[in-house]
C-alpha positions as CSV (number, residue, x, y, z in Angstrom):
1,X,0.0,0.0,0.0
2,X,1.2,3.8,-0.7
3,X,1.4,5.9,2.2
4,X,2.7,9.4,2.0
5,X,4.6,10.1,5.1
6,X,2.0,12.6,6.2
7,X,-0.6,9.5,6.9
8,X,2.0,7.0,7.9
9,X,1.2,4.8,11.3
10,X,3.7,3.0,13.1
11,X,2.2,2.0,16.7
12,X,1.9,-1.0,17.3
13,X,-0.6,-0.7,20.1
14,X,-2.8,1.5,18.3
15,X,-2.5,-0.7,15.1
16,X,-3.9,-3.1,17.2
17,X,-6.4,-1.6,18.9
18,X,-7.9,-0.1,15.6
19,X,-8.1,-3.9,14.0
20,X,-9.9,-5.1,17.3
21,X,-12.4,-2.3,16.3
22,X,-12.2,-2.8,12.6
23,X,-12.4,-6.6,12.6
24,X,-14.3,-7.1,9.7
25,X,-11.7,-8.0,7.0
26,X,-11.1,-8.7,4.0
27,X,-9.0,-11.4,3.0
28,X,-6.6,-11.5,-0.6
29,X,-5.1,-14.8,-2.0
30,X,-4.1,-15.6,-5.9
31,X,-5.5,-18.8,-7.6
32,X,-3.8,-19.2,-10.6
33,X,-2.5,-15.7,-11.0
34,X,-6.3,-14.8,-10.2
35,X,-6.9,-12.2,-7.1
36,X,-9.9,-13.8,-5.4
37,X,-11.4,-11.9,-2.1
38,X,-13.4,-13.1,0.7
39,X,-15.1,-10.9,3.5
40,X,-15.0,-12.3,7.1
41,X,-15.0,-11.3,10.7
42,X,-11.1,-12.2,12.4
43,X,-10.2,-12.5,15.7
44,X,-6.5,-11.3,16.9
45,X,-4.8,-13.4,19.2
46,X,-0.9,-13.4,20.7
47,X,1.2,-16.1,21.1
48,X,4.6,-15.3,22.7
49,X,6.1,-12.6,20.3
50,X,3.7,-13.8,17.3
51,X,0.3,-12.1,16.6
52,X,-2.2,-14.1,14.7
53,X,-6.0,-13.7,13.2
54,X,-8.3,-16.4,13.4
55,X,-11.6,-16.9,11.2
56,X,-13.6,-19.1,8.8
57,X,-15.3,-19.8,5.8
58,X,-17.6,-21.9,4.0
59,X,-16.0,-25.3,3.0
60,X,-17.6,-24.5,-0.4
61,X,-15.5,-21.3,-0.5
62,X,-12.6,-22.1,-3.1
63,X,-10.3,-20.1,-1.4
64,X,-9.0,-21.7,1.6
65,X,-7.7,-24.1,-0.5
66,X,-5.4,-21.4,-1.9
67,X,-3.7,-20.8,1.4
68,X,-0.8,-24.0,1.0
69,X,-0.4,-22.8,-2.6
70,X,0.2,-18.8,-1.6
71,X,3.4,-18.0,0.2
72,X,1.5,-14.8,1.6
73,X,-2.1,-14.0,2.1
74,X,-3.6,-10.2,2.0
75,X,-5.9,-8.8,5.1
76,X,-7.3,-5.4,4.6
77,X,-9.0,-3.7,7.0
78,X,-10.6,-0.5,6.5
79,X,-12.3,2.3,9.0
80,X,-14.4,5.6,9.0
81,X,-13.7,7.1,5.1
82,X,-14.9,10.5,4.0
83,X,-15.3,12.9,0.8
84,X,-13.3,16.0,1.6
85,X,-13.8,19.3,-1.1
86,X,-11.6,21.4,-1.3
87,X,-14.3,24.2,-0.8
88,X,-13.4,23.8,2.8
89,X,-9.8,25.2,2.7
90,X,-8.6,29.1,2.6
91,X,-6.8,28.3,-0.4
92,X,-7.3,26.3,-4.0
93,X,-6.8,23.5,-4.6
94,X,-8.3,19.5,-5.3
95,X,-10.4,17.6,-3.2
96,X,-9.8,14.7,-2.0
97,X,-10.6,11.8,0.1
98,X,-10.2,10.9,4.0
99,X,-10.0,7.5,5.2
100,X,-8.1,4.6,7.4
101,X,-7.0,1.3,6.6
102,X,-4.6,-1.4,7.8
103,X,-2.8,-4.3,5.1
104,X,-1.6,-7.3,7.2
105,X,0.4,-10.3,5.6
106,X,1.1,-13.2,7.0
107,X,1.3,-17.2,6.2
108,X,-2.2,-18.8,6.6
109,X,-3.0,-22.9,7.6
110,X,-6.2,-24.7,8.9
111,X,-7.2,-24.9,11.9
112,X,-7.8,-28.4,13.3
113,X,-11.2,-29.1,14.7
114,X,-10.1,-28.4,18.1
115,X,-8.6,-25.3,17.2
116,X,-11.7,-24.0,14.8
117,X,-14.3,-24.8,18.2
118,X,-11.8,-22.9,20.3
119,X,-12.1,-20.4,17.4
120,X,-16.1,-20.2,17.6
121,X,-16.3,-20.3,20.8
122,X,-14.2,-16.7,21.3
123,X,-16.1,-15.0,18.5
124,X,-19.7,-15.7,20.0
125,X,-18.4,-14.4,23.3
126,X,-17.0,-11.4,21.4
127,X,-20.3,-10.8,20.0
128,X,-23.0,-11.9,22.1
129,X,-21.6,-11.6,25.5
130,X,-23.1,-8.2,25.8
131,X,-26.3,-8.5,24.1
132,X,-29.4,-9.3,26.5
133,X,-29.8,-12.9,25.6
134,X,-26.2,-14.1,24.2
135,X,-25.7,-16.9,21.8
136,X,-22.8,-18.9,23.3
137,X,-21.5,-22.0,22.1
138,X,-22.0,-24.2,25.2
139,X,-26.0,-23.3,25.2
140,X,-26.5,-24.6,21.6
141,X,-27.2,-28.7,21.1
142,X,-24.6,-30.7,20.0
143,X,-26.2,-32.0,17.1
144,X,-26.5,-28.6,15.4
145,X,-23.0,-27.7,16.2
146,X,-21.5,-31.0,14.6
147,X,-24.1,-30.4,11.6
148,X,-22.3,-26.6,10.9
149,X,-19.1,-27.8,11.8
150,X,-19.1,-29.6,8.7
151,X,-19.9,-26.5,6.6
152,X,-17.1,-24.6,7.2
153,X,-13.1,-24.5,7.7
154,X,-11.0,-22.7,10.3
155,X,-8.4,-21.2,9.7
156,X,-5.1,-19.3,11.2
157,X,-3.0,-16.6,10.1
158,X,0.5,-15.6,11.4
159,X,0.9,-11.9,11.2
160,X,4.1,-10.7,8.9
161,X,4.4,-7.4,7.5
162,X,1.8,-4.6,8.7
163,X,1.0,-1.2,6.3
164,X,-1.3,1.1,8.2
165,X,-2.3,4.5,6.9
166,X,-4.4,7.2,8.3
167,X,-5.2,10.5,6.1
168,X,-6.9,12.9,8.2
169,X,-5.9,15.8,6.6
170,X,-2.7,15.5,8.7
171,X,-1.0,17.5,6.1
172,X,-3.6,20.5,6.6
173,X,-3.6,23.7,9.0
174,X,-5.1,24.4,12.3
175,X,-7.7,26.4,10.4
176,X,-8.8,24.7,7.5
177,X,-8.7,21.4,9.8
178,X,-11.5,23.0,12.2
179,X,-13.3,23.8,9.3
180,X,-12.8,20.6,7.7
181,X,-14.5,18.4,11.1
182,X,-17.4,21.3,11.0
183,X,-18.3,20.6,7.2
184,X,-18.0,17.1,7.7
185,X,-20.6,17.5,10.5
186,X,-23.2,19.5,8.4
187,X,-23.1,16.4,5.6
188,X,-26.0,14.4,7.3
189,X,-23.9,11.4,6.3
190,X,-23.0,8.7,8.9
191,X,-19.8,8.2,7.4
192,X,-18.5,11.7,7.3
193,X,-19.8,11.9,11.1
194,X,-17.4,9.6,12.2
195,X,-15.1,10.6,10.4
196,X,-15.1,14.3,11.8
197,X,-15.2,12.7,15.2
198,X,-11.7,10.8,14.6
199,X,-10.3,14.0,13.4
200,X,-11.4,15.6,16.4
201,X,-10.1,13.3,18.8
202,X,-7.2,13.0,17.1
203,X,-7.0,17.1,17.5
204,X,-7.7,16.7,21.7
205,X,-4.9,14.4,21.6
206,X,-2.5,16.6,20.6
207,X,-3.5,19.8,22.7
């Protein structure tokens, strides 16, 4: 991925924490020279010094049968993304486009079926522990879990290299960056809502 030093982002920590919120991925292998995609959920787990994401897919999904033949696989993950016109600066010029996202490669394998329950199991607490009547894995018959178990494959993937890029108009001054967050505001657009509240918090942060 290109990232102009302006929008560059190098901590680890808040890497992190941004996939944790951002955990739907997207996930990038060849097959035959072909770029195939699939869109999934991923948990992010560490092991020792290692970091790895977790997920699954439908056994009749062609593409985890790509991950022996690809030496690296492709997760994207992507954040609050925004139209920005150039109407809002003091100045001329082009307008242009806000946005975060994160690249992740890393070596993927399948997960055995002790690994891909262990793998369920955290994701339904993830997601349903909160919710008034959660969903767990232990609370749902054994029959239906050995009938879906056969519909899908787990698998693992062992975090390599790691591209992150923010642009929130970084590269912008105090002024037109206040006016930026107030237009965004005024767009009645959910997207550009959250992103004017990232690039205000980013702003406290640095008061």
């Amino acid at each position: 991925m290109y990232i102009p030093k302006y929008y560059k982002v190098t901590n680890a920590d808040e890497i992190w924490d941004f996939i944790q919120d951002n955990s739907f991925g997207t996930i990038v292998t060849t097959e035959q020279g072909k770029p195939i995609a699939t869109h999934l959920p991923l948990g992010l787990h560490k092991k020792g010094d290692d970091y790895y994401f977790t997920g699954h897919m439908a056994y009749g999904n062609p593409q985890w049968r790509t991950f022996e033949t690809c030496e690296d696989v492709l997760v994207m993950f992507q954040g609050p993304h925004a139209y920005i016109s150039s109407s809002w600066y003091g100045h001329e010029d082009v307008p242009t486009w806000n946005y975060q996202a994160v690249h992740v490669y890393g070596k993927a394998s399948i997960l055995e079926k002790d690994e891909l329950i262990a793998e369920l199991t955290m994701m339904m607490e993830k997601y349903e522990k909160h919710r008034e009547n959660p969903i767990l894995w232990d609370q749902l018959s054994p029959q239906l879990l050995e009938s879906q178990l056969k519909g899908i494959v787990g698998f693992k993937i062992k975090v390599g290299e790691i591209q992150a890029a923010y642009k929130l108009s970084q590269n912008r001054n105090e002024t037109d960056y206040i006016n930026i967050i107030d237009q965004l505001r005024n767009e009645g657009n959910p997207n550009s809502k959250q992103m004017a509240e990232l690039m205000e918090k980013r702003l406290k942060n640095q008061i």
